[in-house]
C-alpha positions, -999 to +999 in steps of 0.1 A: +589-320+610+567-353+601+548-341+635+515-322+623+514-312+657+547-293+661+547-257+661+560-227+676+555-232+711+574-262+707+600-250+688+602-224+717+605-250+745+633-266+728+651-234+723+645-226+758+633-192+744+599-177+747+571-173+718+579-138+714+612-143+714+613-171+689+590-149+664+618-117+669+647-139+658+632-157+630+615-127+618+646-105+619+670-138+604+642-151+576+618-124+566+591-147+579+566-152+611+577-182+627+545-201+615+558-190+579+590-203+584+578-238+599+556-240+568+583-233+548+607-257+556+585-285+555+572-274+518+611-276+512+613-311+526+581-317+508+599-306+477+627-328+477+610-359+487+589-353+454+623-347+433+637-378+451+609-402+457+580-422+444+555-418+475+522-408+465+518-365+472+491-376+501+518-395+515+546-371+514+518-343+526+514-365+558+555-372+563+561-332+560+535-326+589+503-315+566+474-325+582+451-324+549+464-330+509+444-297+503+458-277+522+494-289+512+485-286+477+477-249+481+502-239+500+528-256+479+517-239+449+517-206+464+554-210+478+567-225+443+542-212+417+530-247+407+512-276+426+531-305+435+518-326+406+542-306+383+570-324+397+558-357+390+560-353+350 
């Protein structure tokens, strides 16, 4: 997941399933688009290395996969009500 690159086409290829196919399943099992669900568990991940680490939050954006700090900020906050900082009291 540290791959900023990885996404669902990849995911696909290594399930030897198509795209559409890949979105079905994880759609029907999650609730979520397959994009969703990528993002999800690396704000998970994200999470936990907070809870459990002392890397900076740019640093932990960039191991989860997040290409920019803002963008990891913003989506963390909207998938745990807070922003990352919170965690760091």
């Amino acid at each position: 997941m540290d791959n900023s690159d990885f996404s669902v086409e990849i995911l696909s290829k290594n399930l030897f399933l198509n795209r559409q196919q890949v979105h079905r399943k994880l759609t029907a099992l999650t609730g979520q688009s397959a994009q969703l669900f990528i993002r999800t568990i690396r704000l998970q991940k994200a999470k936990k290395m907070l809870e459990t680490t002392d890397k900076s939050i740019a640093a932990i954006a960039f191991d989860t996969g997040f290409k920019e700090v803002a963008y990891f900020s913003t989506a963390f906050a909207k998938t745990f009500g807070h922003p990352p900082f919170f965690l760091r009291k």
